[in-house]
C-alpha positions in Angstrom: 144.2 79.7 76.0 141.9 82.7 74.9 143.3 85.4 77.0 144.7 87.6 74.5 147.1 89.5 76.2 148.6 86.6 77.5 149.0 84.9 74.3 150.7 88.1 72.6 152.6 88.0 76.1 154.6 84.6 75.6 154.9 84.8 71.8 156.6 88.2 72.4 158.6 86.4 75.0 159.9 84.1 72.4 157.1 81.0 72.2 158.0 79.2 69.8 154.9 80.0 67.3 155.3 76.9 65.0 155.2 74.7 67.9 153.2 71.3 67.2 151.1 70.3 70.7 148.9 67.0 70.3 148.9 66.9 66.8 148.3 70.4 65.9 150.0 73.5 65.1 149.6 76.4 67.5 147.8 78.1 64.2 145.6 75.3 64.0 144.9 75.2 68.0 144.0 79.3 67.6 141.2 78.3 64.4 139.9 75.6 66.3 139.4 77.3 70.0 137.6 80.0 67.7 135.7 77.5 65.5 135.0 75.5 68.4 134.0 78.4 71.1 131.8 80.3 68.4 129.7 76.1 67.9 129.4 75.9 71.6 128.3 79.7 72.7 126.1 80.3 69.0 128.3 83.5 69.1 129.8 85.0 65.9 133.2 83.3 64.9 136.4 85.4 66.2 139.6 85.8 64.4 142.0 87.5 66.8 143.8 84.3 68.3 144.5 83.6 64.3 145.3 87.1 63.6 147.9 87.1 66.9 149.7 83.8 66.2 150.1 84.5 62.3 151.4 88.2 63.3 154.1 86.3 65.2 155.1 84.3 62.3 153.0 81.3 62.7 153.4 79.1 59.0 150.2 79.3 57.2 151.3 76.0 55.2 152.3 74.4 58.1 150.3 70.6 58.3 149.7 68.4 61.7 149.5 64.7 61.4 147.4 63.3 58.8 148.4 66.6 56.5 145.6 68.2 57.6 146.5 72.0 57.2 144.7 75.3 59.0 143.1 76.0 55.8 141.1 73.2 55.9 140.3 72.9 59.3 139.5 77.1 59.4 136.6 75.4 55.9 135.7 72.7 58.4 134.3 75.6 60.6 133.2 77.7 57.7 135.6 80.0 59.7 135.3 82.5 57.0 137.6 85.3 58.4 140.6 82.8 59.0 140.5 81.5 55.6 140.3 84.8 54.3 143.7 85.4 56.9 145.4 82.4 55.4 144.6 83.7 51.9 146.2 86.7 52.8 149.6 85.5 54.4 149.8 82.3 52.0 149.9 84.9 48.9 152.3 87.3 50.8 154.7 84.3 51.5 154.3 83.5 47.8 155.2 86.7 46.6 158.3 87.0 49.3 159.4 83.2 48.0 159.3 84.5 44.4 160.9 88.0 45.0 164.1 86.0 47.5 165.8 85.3 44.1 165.9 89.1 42.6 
């Protein structure tokens, strides 16, 4: 799915955003339509399915079978922006993890 609206449609409607479909994350299907779609076209890599699914609460640690996680499959596309997303919302849910206890 790359329809945009329709994506922010269902997660709104309560999708459940961690959901694991053929061995991958929902997170990880977003980086690789993007990584994939941006190999097959030659057009510049998108973010906004990653930006979408980690706004609703998508797990930035969360690994598919064989413990591959979306950080390493957004490097295995040199998918640049996502890493730099993941970056971003694995530091934020460090900070919130270290902060639950004060």
């Amino acid at each position: 799915m790359s329809d945009h609206a329709t994506l922010t449609r269902l997660l709104d409607e309560g999708a459940d955003v961690n959901e694991v479909c053929c061995g991958l994350t929902l997170l990880m299907h977003a980086i690789d339509l993007e990584g994939d779609s941006a190999l097959q076209s030659g057009q510049p890599i998108d973010s906004a399915l990653t930006s979408i699914v980690l706004a609703y609460g998508a797990d930035p640690a969360a690994t598919a079978e064989g413990g591959k996680s979306p950080i390493d499959l957004a490097r295995s596309y040199d998918h640049d922006m996502a890493i730099r997303l993941l970056d971003r919302f694995l530091t934020d849910r460090g900070r919130d993890a270290g902060s639950a206890g004060t």
